[in-house]
Structure formats: structure tokens, C-alpha cells
C-alpha positions in Angstrom: 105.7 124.4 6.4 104.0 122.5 9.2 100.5 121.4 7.5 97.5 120.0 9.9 96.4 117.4 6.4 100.1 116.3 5.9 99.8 115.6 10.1 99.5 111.9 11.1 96.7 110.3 12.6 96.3 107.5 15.0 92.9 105.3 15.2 93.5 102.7 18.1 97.0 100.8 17.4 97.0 102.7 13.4 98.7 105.5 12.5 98.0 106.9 9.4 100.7 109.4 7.7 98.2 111.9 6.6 94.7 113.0 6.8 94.2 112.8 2.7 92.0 109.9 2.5 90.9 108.2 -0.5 86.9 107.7 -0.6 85.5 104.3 -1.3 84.6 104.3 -5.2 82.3 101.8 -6.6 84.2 100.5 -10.0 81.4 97.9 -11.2 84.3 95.7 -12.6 84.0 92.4 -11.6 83.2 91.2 -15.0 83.0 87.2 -13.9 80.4 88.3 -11.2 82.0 86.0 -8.9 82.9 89.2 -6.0 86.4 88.6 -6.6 88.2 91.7 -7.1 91.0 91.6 -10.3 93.7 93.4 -11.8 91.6 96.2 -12.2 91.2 96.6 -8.1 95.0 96.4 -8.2 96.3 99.0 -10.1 93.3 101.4 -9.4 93.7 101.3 -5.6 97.7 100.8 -5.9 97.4 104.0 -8.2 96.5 105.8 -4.8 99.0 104.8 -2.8 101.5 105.2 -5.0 100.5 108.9 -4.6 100.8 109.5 -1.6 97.3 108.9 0.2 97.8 108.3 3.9 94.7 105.4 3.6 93.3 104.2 0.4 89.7 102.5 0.8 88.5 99.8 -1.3 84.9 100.6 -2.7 81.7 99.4 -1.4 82.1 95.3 -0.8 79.1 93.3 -0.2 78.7 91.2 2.8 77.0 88.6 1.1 75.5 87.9 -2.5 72.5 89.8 -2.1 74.1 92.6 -0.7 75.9 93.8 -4.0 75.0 96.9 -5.8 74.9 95.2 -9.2 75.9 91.6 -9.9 79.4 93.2 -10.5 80.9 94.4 -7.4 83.1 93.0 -5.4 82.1 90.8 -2.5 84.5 89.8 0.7 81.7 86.9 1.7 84.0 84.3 0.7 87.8 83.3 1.6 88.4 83.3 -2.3 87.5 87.0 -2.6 90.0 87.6 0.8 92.6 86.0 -0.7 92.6 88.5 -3.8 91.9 91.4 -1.7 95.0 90.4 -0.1 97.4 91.1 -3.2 95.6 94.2 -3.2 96.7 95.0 0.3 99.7 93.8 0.3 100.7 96.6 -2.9 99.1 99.5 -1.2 101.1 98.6 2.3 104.8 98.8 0.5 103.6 102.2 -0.7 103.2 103.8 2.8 99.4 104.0 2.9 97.0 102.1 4.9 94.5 99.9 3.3 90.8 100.3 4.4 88.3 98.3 3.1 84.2 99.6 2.8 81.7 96.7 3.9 78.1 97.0 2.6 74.9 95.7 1.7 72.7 97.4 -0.5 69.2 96.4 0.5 66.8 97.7 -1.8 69.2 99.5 -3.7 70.5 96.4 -4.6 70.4 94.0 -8.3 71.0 97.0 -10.3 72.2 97.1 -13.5 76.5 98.6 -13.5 76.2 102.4 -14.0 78.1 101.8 -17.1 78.3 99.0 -19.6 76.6 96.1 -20.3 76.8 93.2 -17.6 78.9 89.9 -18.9 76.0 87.7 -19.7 75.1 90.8 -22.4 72.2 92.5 -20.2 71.7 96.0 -20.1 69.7 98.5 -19.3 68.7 100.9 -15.9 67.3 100.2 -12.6 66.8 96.8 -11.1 68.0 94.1 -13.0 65.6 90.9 -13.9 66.0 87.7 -11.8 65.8 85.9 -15.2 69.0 88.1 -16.6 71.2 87.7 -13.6 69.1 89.7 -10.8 67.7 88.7 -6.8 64.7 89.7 -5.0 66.0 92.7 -2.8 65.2 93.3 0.7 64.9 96.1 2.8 63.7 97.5 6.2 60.0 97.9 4.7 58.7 97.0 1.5 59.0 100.2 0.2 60.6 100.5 -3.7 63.3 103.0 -4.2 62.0 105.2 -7.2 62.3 103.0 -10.0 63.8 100.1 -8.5 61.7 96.7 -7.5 59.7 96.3 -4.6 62.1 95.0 -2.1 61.2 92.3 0.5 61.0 93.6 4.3 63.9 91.3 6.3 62.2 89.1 9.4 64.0 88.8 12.6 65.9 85.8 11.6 66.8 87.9 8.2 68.4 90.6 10.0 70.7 88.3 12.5 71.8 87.0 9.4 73.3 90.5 8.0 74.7 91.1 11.3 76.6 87.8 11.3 77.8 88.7 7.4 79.2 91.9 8.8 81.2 90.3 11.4 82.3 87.3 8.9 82.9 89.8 6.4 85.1 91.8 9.1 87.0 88.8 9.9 87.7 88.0 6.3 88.8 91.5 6.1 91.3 91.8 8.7 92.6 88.6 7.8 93.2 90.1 4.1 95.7 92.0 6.0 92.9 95.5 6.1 94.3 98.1 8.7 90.7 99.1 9.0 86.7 98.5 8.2 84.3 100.7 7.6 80.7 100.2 7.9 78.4 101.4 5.4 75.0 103.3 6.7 74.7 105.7 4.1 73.8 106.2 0.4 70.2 105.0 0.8 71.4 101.6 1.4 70.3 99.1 3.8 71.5 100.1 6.7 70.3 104.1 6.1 67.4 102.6 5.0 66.9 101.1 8.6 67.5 104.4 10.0 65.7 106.9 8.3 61.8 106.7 8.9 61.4 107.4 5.1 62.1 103.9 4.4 61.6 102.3 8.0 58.2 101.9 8.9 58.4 98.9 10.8 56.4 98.4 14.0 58.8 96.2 15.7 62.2 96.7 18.0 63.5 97.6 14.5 61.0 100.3 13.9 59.9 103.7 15.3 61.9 105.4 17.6 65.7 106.3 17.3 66.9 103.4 19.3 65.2 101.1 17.6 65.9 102.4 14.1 69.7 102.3 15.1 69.1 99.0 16.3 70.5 96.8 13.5 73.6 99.5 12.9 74.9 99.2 16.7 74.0 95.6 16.5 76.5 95.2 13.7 79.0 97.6 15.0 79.4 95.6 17.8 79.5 92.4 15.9 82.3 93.4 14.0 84.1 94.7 17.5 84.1 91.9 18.9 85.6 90.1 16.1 88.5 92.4 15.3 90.7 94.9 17.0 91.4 96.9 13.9 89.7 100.7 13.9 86.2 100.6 12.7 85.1 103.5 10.6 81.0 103.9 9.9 80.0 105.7 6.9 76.5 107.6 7.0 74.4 110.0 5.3 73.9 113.4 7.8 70.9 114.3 5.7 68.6 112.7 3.2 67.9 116.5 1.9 63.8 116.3 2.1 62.1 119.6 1.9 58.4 120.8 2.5 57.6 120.1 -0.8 59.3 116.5 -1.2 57.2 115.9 1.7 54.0 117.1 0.1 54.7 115.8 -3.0 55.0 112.3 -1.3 51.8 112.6 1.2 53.8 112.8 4.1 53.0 117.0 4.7 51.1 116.1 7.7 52.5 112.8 8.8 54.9 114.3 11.0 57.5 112.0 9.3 60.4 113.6 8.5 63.7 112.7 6.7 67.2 111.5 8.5 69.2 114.9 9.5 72.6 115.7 10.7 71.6 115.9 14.7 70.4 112.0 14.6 73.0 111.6 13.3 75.4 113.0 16.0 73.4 111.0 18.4 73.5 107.8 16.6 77.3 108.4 15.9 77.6 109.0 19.8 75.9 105.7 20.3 78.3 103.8 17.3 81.3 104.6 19.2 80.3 103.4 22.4 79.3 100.4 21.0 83.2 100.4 19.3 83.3 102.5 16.5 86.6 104.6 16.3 85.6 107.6 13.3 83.0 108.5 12.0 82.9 109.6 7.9 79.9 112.1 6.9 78.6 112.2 3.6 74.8 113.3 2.9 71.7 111.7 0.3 71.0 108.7 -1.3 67.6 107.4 0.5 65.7 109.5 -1.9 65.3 111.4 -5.3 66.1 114.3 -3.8 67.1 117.8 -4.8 70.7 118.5 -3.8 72.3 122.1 -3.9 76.0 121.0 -4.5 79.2 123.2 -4.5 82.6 123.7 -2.7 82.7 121.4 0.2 79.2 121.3 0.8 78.9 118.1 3.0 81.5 119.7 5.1 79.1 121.4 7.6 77.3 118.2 8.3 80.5 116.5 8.7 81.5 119.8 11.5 78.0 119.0 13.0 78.2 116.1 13.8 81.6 116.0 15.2 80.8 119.2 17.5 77.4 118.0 18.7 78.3 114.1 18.9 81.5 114.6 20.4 83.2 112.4 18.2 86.1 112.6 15.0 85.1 112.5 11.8 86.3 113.0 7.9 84.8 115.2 5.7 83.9 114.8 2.0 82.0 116.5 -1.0 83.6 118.5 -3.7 86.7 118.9 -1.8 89.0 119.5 -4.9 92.1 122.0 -3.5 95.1 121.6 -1.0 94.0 124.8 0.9 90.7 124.0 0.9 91.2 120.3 2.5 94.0 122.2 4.6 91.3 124.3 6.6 88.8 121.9 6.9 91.6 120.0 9.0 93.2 123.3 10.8 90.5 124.8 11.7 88.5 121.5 13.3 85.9 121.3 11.1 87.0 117.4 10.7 90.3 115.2 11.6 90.8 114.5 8.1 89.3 114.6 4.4 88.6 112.0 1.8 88.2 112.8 -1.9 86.7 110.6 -4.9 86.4 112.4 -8.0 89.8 114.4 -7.4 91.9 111.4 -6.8 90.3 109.7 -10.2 91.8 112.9 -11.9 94.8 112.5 -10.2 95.8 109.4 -8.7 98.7 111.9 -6.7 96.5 114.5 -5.6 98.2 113.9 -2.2 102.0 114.9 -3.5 100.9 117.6 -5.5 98.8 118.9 -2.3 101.9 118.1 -0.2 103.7 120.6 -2.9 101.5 123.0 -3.0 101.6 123.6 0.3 105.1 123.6 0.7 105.5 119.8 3.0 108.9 119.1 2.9 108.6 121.0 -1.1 112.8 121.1 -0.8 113.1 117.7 -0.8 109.7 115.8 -2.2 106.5 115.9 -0.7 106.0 113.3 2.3 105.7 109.8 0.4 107.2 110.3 -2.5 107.9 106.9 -4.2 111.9 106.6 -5.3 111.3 105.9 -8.5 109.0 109.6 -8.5 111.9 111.5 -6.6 113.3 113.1 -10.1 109.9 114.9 -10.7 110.5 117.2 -7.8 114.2 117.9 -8.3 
């Protein structure tokens, strides 16, 4: 069977065997707090490639110190943290897949306590964590708290140059890793959505107010990292940040004439990304805001078909994408050029062979990737 998802890709100079891509997945593992990804990293991202993902991205990897979601992520600021990452990379390439790796900084989203588990120094608890139990004073566009989270600090000029330049560093470190790609992260409510969306950017400056200048610091970065690498750069964002009429009431902003970040900024924005360098765009939605989302089947997937149609530029798809014909269509019928999945790759670490099998790729021989070691499973 000739399958669009089991179809390669190329990105610049990359070529990727298929369009099943593994989403970036925050593990909150790096028990010594030091950024520097373990055995952990290894086998969980190796896991993927093993099975036959055509890229496996590592998860969310701060920029700099301040920039990590809890004081146990993992960090590519340093040449230590690179050099681990590399073992990482170098396991996922004999597999066949491409490694990608996720750069972030959380902004005021940031010092939390890991979603599971006490930290190593025996803290625990929810929200932001306490400078004197292992936390940082957080920063952000504006100095406007995420619900239940500290007051973050709103970054000056000389602040902001200084994430742009741990973007770029961060790039470079990357690359020289031995990633095949980068992706930027401006979604999730961290700090670069919270830059874009006027929810959480009320700044009067270049950085504040209109489009442009909310996008500012994202294109700023983008082409920061371009001129510091020639590998394909990805940019994550959020299409929606899924305020209604009555969020808005409920937050004093009904007559304001604020409204949240939506799908055709972000088309324009994306449009803007990719002449500043960007290659791909990947379309998720939420995370600014405590927000009411109606989940089900695929339901970031129109976002992600929006803004590819009106921005004129290719994008993944994600969201409760969970079946081989479902990610199938989304790729054959152009609603995106390919399709990452999270939770359904935790379930199954080779979700990609057994949707290669189930839709009959190369189902005669072994699905496309098959490790040697795996071929008698499909004899």
C-alpha cells in the first residue's frame, strides 16, 4: 500500500523517513538539577526510535537556568549538558530516525514544582516553587502571574537581547550535539506565547501592542538561531489560547476589546517566522490561561489545517491523534505534512510499526524501520 504518513519528508538538506513524529514530552527527571539529561533521556527517547518514528524530539530544554519549567528539566545552556545530549543522539541516529531537540524558556511559567514527585532536595508541593527550597524569581512579558503561580518580573530591553542570544547559543550547542533539527518553543503559555498573546503582553514598548511588535522577540530569535545554524528550524505555537465571552467577563476584559491569541495571528505570525528562516511550523493550542478546553479526536487538527491554508506554510498536526487511519488522513488529505503524537507513543514506544502494519506498508516483509533484532515479530 502506498501510505502518504509512511511517505518521506524533506526540510532543507533533512529527509525524514516518515511523517509520524514524536512530540516533545516533558519527563521532569533530571534528579541532580544540573540540566544534564541521563540514562533516563536515553532509553526513553531511544525507545522511539527504535520504533520506528521518522523524528524523535527531545522535550522542552531550557535555554538558560531560569528558563526551566521546574528545577528538573533538562537544560542545553551549557557544553556539559551537549555533550550528554549527544549520546542521546547518537542512539536515536543508528535507529533510522532523526533527532530533534525542543528549545524553551518558560517565563512565568517557570520554578514550578515537577508534576510528579518530590524534587531531590525533598521539596514538594504545587505551583511555584520557593527561592529558599530550590526556586528563581520568574520573568515574563508583563508582570502578570499565571493563576497560582508568583508574580513574574517583566524582562527590560537588555533582558530580552539576552534570551535571544540563549536561543542562538542554545541552537549552536544543539547542532553541535549532532541535532538534525530545532524547534522553537512559542506555545504552552510560556514565554515566548506569553509575548504574543495580549493576555499576558501589555507592554507599551516595541515589544508591546500591535502584532509586529508582539512577534517581535519570536522573529528576533528565529532569526538568531538562523544565522547560527543551517539545520531546519521548527517553531512550536499555540493557534488558540481558547478564551470565551465569559473568560473575558469573568476576568474584566468584556469591554476591553482585548482578546486572546487565535489561529489567524497565528498564520500571519507563522508567515512572518518563515521569512525570517523558519522551515515548519507545529500547531498545538492552550496553555496561556486556565481555560476551558473541549477535547476529543484530533481536535487541534483544524487549527493546525488553518493555519497552513491561510499562512501558506507546512505544518504538523497534534492532539489526541491515537489511530493509523486517523493520522493517515490528516496527511492524505492536506490537512498537515505530517503528525506528532505524545501520549500514544508513551503507550507504545512502536506506535509507528504497528501503524506501518496496520496499514499494510511493506506488511509482507516488516513495516518500514523495523529494527533486525524485531524482524521475527512480523514473520
Amino acid at each position: 500500500m502506498t501510505s502518504a504518513l509512511f511517505s518521506p519528508l524533506t526540510i532543507r538538506s533533512l529527509t525524514l523517513r516518515n511523517r509520524l513524529w514524536v512530540s516533545p514530552l516533558c519527563q521532569y527527571s533530571v534528579t541532580a538539577a544540573d540540566g544534564v539529561p541521563t540514562d533516563w533521556h536515553l532509553v526513553h527517547l531511544g525507545s522511539f526510535a527504535v520504533g520506528g518514528a521518522g523524528l524523535v524530539m527531545a522535550e522542552a530544554t531550557a535555554v538558560n537556568p531560569e528558563g526551566r519549567i521546574s528545577p528538573h528539566d533538562t537544560g542545553i545552556w551549557n557544553d556539559a549538558q551537549a555533550q550528554a545530549w549527544s549520546r542521546v543522539v547518537d542512539f536515536v541516529h543508528s535507529q533510522g530516525a532523526a533527532a530533534g531537540i525542543q528549545l524553551a524558556h518558560a517565563g512565568r511559567k517557570a520554578s514550578v514544582f515537577p508534576e510528579w514527585g518530590a524534587m531531590a532536595n525533598g521539596a514538594s508541593g504545587h505551583g511555584t516553587v520557593p527561592i529558599e527550597q530550590g526556586g528563581w524569581q520568574t520573568v515574563s512579558a508583563s508582570p502578570i502571574a499565571f493563576d497560582g503561580y508568583a508574580e513574574p518580573v517583566a524582562l527590560d530591553a537588555a533582558g530580552i537581547q539576552d534570551v535571544v542570544v540563549a536561543f542562538a547559543d542554545s541552537a549552536r550547542r544543539s547542532v553541535a550535539a549532532g541535532f538534525d533539527l530545532v524547534e522553537i518553543h512559542a506555545a504552552h503559555g510560556y514565554l515566548l506565547h506569553q509575548f504574543l498573546s495580549p493576555l499576558s503582553n501589555t507592554r507599551d514598548d516595541e515589544w508591546g501592542g500591535s502584532l509586529e511588535n508582539r512577534a517581535r522577540l519570536l522573529l528576533d530569535i528565529v532569526r538568531a538561531v538562523r544565522a547560527v545554524v543551517d539545520v531546519p528550524i521548527l517553531v512550536r505555537f499555540s493557534a488558540t489560547d481558547w478564551v470565551d465571552d465569559d473568560w473575558l467577563e469573568s476576568h474584566g476584559l468584556a469591554d476591553s476589546g482585548v482578546q486572546g491569541w487565535n489561529e489567524h495571528d497565528t498564520a500571519v505570525v507563522a508567515a512572518w517566522a518563515r521569512d525570517a528562516g523558519a522551515d515548519l511550523f507545529d500547531i498545538s493550542t492552550g496553555g496561556l490561561v486556565r481555560a476551558r478546553i473541549e477535547v476529543g479526536p484530533g481536535y487541534q487538527v483544524p487549527f493546525a489545517e488553518t493555519v497552513r491554508r491561510e499562512g501558506d506554510v507546512p505544518v504538523n498536526a497534534v492532539g489526541l491523534i491515537t489511530e493509523a487511519a486517523q493520522a493517515e488522513a490528516i496527511v492524505a488529505t492536506g490537512q498537515a505534512d505530517a503528525v506528532m503524537m505524545g501520549r500514544e507513543f508513551m503507550r507504545d514506544p512502536h506506535a509507528a510499526l504497528r501503524f506501518a502494519r496496520e496499514l499494510g506498508v511493506e506488511v509482507d516483509r516488516a513495516p518500514a524501520g523495523t529494527p533486525p533484532q524485531y524482524l521475527r515479530a512480523y514473520r
